[in-house]
N, CA, C and O atoms as a MOPAC input file, in Angstrom:
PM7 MOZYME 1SCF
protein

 N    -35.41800 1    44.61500 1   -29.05500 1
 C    -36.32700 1    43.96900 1   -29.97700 1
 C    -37.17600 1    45.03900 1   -30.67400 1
 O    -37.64100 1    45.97500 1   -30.02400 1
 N    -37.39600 1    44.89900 1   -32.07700 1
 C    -38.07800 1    45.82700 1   -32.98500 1
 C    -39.77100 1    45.58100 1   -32.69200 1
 O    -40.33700 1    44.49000 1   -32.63900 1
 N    -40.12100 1    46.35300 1   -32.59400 1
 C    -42.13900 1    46.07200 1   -32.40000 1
 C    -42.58800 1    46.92900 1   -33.30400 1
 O    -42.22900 1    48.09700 1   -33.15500 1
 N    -43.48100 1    46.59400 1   -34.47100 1
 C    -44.40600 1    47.00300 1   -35.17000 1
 C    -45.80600 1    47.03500 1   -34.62300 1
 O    -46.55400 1    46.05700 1   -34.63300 1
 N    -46.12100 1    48.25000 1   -34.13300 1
 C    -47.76000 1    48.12200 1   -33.32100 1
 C    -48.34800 1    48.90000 1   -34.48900 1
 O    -47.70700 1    49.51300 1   -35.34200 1
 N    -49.87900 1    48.76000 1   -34.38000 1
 C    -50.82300 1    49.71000 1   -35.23300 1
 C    -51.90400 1    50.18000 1   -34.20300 1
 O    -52.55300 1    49.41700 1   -33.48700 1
 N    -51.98600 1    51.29300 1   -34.22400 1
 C    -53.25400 1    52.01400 1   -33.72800 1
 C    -54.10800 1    51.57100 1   -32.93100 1
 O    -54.39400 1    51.47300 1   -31.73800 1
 N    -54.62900 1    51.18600 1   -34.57700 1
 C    -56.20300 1    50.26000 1   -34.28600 1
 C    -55.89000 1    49.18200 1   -33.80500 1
 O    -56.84800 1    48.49400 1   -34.15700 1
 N    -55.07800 1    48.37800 1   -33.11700 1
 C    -54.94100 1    47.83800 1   -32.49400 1
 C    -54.42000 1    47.83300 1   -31.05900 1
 O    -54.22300 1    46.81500 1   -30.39500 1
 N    -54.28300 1    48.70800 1   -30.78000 1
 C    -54.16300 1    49.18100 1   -29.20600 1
 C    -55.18800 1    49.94100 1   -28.69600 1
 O    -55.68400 1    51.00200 1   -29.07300 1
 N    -55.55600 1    48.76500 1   -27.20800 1
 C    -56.76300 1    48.90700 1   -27.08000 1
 C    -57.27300 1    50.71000 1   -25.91700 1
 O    -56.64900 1    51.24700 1   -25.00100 1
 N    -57.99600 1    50.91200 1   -26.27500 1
 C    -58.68500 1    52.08900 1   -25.16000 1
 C    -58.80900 1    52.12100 1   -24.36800 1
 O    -59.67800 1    51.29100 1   -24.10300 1
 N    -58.40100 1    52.75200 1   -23.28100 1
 C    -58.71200 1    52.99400 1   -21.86900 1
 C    -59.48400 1    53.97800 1   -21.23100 1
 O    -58.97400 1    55.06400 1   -20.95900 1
 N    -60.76600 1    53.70200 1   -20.93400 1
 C    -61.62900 1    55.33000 1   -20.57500 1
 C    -60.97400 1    54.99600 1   -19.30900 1
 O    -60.89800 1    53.87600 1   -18.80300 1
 N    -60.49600 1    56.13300 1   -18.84500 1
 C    -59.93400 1    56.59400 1   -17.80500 1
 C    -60.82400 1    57.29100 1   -16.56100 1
 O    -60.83700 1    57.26800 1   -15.33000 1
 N    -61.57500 1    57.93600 1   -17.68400 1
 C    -62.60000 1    58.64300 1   -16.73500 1
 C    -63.81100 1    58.91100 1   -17.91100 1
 O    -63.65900 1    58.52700 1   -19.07100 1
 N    -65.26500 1    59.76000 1   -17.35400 1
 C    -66.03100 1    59.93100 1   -18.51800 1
 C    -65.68300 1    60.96000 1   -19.51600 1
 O    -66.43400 1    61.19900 1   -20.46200 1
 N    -64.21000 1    61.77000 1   -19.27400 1
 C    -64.02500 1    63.04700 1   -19.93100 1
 C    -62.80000 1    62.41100 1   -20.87000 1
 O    -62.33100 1    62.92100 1   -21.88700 1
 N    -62.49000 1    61.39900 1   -20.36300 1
 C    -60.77900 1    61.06300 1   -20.62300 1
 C    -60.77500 1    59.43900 1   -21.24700 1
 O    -61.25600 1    58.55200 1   -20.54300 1
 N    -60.23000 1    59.12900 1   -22.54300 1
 C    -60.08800 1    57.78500 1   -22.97100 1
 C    -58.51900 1    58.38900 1   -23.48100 1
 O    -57.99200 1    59.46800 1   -23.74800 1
 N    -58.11900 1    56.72500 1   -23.41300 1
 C    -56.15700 1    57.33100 1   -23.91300 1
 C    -55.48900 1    56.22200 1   -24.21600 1
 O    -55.32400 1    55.35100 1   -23.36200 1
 N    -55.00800 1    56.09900 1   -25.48100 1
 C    -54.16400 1    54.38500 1   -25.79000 1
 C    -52.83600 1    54.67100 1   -25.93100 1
 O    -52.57600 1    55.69300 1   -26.56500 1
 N    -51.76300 1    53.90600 1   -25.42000 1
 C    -50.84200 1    53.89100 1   -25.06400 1
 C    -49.61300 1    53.00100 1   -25.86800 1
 O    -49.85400 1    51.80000 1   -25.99300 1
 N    -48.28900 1    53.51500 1   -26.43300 1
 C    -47.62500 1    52.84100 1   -26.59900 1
 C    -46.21000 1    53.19500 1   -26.25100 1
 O    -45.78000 1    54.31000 1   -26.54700 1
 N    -45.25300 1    52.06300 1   -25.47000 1
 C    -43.97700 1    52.45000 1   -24.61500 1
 C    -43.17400 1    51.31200 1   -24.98900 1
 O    -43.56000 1    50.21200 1   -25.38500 1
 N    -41.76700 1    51.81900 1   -24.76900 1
 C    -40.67000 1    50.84500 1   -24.53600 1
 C    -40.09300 1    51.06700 1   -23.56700 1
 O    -40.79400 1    51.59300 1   -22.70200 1
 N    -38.84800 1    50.85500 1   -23.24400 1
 C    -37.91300 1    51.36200 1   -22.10500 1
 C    -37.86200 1    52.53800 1   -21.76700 1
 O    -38.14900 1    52.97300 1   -20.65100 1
 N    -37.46400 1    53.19900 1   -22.77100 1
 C    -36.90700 1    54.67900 1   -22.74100 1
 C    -38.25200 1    55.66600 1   -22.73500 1
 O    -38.49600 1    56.45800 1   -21.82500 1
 N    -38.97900 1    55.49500 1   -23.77500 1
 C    -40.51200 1    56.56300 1   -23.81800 1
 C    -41.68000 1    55.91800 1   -23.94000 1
 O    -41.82200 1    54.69900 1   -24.03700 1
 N    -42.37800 1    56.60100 1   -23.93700 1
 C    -43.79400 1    56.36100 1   -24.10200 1
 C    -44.68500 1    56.95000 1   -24.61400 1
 O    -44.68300 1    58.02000 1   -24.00500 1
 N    -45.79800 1    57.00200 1   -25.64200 1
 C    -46.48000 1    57.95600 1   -26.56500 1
 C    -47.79600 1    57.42100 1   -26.47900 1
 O    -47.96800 1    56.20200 1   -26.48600 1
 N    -49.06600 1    58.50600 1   -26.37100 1
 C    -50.21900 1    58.66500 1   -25.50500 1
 C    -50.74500 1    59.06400 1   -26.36400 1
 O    -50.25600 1    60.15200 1   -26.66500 1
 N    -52.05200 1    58.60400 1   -27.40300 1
 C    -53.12400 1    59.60600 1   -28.16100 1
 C    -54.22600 1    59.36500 1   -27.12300 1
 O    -54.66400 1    58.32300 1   -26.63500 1
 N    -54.64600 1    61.10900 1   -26.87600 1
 C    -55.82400 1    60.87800 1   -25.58500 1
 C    -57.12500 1    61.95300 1   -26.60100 1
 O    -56.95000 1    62.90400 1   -27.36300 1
 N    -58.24900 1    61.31400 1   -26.19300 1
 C    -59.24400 1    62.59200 1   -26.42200 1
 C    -59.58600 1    63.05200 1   -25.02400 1
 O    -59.27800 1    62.30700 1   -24.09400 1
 N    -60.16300 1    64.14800 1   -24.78800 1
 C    -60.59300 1    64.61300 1   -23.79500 1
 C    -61.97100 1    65.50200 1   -24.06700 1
 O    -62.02200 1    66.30200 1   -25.00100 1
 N    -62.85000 1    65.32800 1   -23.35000 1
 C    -64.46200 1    66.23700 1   -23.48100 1
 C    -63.98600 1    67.95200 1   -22.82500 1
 O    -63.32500 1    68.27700 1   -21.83900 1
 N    -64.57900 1    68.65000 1   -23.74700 1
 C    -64.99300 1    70.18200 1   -23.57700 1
 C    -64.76700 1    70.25900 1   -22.18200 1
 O    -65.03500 1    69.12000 1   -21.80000 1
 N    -64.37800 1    71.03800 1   -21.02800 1
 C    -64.60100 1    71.38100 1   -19.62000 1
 C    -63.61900 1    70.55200 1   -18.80600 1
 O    -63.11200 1    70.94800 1   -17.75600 1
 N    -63.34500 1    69.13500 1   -19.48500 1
 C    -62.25700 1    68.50200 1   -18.54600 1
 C    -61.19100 1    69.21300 1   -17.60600 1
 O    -60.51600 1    70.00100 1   -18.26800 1
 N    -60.85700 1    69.17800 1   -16.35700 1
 C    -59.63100 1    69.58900 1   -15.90000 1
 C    -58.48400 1    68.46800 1   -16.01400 1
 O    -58.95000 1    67.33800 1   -16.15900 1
 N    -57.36700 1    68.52800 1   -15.98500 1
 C    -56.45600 1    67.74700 1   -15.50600 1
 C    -56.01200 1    68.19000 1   -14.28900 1
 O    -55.09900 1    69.01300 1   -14.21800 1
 N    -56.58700 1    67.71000 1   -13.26400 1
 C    -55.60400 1    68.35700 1   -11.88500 1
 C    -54.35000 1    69.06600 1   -11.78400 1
 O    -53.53400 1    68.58200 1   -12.56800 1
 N    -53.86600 1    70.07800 1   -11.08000 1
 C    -52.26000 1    70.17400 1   -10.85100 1
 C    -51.63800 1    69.09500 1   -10.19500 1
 O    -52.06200 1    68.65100 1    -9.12800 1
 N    -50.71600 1    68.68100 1   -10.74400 1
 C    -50.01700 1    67.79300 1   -10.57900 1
 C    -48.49500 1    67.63300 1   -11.31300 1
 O    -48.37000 1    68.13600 1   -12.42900 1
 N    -47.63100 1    67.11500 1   -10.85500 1
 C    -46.62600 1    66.69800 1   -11.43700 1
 C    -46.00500 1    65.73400 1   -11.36100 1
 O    -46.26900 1    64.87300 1   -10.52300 1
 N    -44.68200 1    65.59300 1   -12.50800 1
 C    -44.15700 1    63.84500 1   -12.49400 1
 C    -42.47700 1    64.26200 1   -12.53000 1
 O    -41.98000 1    65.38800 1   -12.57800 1
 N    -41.79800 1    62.91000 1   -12.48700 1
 C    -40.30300 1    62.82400 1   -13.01700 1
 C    -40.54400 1    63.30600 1   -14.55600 1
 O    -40.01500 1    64.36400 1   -14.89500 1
 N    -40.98300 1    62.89300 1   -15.09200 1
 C    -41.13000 1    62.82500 1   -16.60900 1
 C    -41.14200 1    64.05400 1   -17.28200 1
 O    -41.73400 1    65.03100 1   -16.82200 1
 N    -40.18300 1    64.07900 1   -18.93000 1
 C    -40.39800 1    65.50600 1   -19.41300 1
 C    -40.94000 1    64.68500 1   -20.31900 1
 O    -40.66900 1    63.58500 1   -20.79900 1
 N    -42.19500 1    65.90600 1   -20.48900 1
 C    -43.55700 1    65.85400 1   -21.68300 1
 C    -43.49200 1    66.79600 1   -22.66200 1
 O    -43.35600 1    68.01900 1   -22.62000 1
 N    -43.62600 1    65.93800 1   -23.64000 1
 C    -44.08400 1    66.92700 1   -25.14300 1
 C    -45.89700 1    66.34600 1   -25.29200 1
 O    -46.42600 1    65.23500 1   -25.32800 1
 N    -46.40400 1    67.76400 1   -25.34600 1
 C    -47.82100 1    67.63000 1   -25.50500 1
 C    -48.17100 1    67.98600 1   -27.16000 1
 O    -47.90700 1    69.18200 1   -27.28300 1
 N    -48.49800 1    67.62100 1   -28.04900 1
 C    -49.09600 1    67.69400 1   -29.22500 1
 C    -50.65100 1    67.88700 1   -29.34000 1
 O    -51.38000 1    66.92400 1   -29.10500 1
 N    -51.31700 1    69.41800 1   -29.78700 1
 C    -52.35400 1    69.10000 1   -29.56100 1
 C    -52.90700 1    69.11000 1   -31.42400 1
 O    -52.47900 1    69.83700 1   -32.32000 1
 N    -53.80200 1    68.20100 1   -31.48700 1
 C    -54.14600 1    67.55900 1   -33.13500 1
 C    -55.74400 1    68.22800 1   -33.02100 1
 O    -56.23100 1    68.63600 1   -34.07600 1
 N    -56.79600 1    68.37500 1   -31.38700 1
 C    -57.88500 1    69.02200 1   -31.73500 1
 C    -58.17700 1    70.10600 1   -30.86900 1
 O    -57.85000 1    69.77600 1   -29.72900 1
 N    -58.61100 1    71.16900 1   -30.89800 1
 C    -59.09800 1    71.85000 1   -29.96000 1
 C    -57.67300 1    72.99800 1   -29.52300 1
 O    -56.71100 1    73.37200 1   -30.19500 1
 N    -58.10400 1    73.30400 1   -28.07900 1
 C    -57.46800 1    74.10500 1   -27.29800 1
 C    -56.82400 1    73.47500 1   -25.85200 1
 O    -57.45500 1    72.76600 1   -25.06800 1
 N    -55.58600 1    73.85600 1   -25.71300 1
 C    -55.72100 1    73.16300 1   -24.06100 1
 C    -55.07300 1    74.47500 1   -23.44600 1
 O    -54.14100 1    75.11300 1   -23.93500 1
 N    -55.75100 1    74.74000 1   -22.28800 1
 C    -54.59300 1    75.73400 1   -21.44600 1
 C    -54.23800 1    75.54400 1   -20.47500 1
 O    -55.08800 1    75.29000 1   -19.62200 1
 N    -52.97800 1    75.56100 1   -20.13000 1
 C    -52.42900 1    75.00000 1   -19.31300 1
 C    -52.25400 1    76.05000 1   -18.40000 1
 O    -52.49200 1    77.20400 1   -18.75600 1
 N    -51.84600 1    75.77600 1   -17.20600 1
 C    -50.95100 1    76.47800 1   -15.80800 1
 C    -49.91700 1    75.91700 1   -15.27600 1
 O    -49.84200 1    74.79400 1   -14.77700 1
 N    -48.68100 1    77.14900 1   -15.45000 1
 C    -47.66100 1    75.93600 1   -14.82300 1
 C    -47.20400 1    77.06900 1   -13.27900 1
 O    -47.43000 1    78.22900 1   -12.93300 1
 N    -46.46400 1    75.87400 1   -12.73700 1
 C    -46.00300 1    76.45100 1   -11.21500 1
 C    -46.85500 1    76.14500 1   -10.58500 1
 O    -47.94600 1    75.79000 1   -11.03100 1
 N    -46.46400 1    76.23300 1    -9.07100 1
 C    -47.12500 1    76.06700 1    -7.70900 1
 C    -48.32400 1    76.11100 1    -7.44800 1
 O    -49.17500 1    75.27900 1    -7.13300 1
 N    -48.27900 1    78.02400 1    -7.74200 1
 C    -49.50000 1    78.36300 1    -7.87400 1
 C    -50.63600 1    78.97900 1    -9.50400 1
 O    -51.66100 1    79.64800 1    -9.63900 1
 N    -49.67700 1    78.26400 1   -10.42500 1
 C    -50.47400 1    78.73700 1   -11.42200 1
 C    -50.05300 1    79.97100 1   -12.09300 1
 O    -50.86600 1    80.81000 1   -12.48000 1
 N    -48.88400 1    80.07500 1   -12.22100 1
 C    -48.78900 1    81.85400 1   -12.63600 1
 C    -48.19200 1    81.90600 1   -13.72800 1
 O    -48.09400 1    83.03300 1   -14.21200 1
 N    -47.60000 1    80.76700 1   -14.49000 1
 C    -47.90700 1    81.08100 1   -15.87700 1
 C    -48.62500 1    80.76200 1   -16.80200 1
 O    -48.22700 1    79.60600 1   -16.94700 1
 N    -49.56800 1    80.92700 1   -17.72700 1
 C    -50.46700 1    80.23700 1   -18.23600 1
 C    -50.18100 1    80.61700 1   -19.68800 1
 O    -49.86700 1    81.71800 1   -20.13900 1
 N    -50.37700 1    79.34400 1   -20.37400 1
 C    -50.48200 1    78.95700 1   -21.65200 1
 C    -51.73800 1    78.28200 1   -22.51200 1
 O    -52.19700 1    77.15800 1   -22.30900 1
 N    -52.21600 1    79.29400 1   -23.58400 1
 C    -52.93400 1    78.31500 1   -24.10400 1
 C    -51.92100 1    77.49000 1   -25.75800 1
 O    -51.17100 1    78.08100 1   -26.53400 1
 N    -52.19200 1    76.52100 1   -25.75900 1
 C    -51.88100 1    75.52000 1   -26.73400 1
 C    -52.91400 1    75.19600 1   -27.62500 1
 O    -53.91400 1    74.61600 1   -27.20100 1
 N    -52.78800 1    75.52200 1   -28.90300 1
 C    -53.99100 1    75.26700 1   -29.92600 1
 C    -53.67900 1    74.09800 1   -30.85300 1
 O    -52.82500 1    73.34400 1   -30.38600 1
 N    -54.25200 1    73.69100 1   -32.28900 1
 C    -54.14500 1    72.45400 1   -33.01300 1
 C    -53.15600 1    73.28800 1   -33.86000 1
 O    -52.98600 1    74.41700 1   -34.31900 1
 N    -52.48700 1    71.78400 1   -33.77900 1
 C    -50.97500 1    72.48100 1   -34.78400 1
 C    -49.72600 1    73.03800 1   -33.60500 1
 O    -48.52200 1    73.07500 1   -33.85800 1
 N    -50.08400 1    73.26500 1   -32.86900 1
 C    -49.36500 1    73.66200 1   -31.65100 1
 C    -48.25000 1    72.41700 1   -30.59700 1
 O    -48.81900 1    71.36800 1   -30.29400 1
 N    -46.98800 1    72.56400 1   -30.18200 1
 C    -46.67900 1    71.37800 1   -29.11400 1
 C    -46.32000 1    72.09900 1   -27.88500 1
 O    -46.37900 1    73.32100 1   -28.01900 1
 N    -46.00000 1    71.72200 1   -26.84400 1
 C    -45.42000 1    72.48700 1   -25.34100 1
 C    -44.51200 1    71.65300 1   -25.22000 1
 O    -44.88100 1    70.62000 1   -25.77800 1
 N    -43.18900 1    71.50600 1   -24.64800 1
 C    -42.55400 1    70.86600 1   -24.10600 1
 C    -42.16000 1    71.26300 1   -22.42500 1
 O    -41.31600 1    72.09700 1   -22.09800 1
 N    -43.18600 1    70.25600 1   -21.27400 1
 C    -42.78200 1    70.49600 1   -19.98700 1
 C    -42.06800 1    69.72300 1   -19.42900 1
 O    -42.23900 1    68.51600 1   -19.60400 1
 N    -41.24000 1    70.11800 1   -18.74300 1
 C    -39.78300 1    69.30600 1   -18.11900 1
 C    -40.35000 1    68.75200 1   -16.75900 1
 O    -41.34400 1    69.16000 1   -16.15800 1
 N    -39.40200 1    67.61800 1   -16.36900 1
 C    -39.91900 1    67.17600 1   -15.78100 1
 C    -40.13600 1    67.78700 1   -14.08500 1
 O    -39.86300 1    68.97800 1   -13.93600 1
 N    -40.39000 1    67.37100 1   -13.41900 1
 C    -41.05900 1    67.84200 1   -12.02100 1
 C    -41.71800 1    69.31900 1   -12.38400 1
 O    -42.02000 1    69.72300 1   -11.26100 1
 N    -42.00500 1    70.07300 1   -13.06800 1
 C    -42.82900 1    71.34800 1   -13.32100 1
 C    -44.30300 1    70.71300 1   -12.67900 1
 O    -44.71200 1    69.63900 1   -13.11900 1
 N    -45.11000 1    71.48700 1   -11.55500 1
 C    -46.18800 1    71.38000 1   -11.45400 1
 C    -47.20500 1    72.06800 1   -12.89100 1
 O    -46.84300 1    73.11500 1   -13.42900 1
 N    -47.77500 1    71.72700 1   -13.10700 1
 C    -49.03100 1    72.20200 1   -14.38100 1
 C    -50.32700 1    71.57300 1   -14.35700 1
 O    -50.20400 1    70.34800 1   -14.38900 1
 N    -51.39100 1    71.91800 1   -14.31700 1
 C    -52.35200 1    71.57400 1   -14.62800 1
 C    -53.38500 1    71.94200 1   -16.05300 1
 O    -52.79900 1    72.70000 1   -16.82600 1
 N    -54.45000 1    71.63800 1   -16.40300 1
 C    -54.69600 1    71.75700 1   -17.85000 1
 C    -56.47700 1    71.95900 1   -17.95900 1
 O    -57.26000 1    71.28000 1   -17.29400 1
 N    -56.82300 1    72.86000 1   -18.78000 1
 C    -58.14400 1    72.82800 1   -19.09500 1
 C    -58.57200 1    72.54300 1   -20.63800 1
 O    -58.13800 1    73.14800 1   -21.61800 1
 N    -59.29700 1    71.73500 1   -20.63300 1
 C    -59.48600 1    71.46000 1   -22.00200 1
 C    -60.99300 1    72.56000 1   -22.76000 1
 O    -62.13000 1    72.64300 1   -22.29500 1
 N    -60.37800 1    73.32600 1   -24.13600 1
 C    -61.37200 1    74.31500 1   -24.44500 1
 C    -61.95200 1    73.50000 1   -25.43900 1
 O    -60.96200 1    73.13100 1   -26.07100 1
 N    -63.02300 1    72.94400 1   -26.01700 1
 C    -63.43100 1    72.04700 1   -26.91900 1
 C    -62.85700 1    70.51300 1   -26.24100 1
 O    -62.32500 1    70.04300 1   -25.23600 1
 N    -63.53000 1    70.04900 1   -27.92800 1
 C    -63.48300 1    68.81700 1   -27.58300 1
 C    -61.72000 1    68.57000 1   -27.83400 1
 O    -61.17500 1    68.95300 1   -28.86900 1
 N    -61.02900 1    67.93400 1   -26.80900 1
 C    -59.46100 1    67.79400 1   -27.82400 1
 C    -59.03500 1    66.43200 1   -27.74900 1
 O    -59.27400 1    65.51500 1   -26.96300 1
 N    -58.27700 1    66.55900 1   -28.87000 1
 C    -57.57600 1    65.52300 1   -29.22300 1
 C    -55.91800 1    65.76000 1   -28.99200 1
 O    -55.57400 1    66.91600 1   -29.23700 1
 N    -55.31800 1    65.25500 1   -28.75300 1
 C    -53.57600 1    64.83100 1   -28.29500 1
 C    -52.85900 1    63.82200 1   -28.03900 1
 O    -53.30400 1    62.74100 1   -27.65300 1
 N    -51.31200 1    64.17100 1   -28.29100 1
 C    -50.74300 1    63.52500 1   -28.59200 1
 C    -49.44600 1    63.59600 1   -26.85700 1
 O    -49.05800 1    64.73200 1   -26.58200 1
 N    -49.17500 1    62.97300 1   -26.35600 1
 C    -48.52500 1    62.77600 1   -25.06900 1
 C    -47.27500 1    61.96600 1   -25.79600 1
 O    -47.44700 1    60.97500 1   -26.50700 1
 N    -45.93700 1    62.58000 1   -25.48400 1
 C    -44.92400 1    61.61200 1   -25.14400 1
 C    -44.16400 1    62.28800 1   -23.69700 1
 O    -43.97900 1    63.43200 1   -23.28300 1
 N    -43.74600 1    60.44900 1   -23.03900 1
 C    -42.70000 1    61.40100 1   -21.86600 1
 C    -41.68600 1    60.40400 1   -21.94500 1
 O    -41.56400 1    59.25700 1   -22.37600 1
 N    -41.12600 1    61.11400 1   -21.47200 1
 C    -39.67000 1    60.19800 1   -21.16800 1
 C    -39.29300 1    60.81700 1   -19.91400 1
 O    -39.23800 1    62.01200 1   -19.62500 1
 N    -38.88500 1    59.14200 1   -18.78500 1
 C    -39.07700 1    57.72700 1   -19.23400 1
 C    -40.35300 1    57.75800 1   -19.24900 1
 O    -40.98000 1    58.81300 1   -19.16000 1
 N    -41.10500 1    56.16300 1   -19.40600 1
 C    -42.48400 1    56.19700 1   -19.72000 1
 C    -43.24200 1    56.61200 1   -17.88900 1
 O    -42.74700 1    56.54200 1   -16.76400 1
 N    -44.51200 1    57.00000 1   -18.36200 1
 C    -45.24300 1    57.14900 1   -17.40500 1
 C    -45.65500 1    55.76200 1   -15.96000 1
 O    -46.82800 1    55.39500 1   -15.89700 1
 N    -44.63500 1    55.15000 1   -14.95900 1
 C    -45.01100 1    54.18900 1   -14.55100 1
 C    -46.57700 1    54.33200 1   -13.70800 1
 O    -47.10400 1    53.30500 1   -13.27900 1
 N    -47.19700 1    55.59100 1   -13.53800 1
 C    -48.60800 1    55.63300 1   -12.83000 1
 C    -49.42600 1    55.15300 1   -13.52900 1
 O    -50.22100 1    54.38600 1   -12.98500 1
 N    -49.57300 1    55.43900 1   -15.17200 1
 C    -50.37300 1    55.51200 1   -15.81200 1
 C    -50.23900 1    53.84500 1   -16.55100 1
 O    -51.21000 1    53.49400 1   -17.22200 1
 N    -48.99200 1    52.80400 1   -16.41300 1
 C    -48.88800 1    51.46700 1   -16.51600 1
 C    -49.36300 1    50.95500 1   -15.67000 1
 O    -50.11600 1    50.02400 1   -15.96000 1
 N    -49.16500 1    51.30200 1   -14.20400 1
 C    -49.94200 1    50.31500 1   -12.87700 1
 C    -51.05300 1    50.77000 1   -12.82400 1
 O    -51.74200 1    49.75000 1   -12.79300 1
 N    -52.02200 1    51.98700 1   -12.77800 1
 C    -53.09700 1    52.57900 1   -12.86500 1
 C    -53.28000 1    53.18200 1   -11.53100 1
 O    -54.31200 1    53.21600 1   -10.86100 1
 N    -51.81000 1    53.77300 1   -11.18400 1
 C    -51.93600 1    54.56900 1    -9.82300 1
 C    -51.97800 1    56.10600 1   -10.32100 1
 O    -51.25800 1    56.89200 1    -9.70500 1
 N    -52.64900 1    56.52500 1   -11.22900 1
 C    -52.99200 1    57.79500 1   -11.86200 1
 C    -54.31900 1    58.43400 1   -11.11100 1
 O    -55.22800 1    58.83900 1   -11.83500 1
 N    -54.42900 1    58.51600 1    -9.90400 1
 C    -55.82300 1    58.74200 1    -9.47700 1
 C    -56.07500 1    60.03400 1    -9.64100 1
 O    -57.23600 1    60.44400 1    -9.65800 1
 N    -55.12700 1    60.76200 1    -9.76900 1
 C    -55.79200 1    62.14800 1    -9.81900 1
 C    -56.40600 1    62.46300 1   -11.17300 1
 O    -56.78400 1    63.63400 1   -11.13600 1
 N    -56.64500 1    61.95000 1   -12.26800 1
 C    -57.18400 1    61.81400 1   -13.12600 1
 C    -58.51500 1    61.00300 1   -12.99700 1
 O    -59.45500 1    61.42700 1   -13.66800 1
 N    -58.69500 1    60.04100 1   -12.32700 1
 C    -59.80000 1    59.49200 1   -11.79400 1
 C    -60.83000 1    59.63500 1   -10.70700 1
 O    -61.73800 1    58.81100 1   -10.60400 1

């Protein structure tokens, strides 16, 4: 079935006080515009899911592996593509804005078993 969604009509989720993020998925993917506040971490963590990160404000730098040993920063205008099970975690430099797709969709972040973000 074809779905025409708009934006402004999908509603917000503050996730946390650093983190709001609206969501749109079908079967196959799922696509995430999140802002995030200056200082935010995203925990290390990882998923099944391979992610393309789009960043539209700011800076994000990431760490990927176990223990952190490669690090990337990602600026506006910039995308990463991380595969899936890669541990990474993320610091946000400014205020940012992004763009999340994974495939398949994120099922933590549909049931709201995403706690490490919370």
């Amino acid at each position: 079935m074809i779905k025409k969604i708009n934006w402004n009509e999908v509603p917000a989720e503050q996730v946390n006080p650093s983190m709001k993020r609206k969501m749109i998925y079908g079967e196959q993917v799922m696509i995430a515009k999140i802002k995030l506040k200056d200082g935010f971490v995203v925990p290390l963590h990882s998923h099944e899911n391979e992610q393309i990160t789009e960043v539209v404000q700011g800076t994000i730098r990431f760490w990927f592996g176990a223990n952190g040993e490669q690090q990337l920063d990602v600026h506006a205008g910039e995308s990463v593509v991380i595969p899936g099970n890669l541990p990474h975690k993320a610091l946000m430099i400014g205020d940012v804005e992004e763009i999340d797709i994974f495939a398949p969709p994120r099922q933590d972040w549909l049931t709201g078993t995403d706690d490490y973000l919370k």
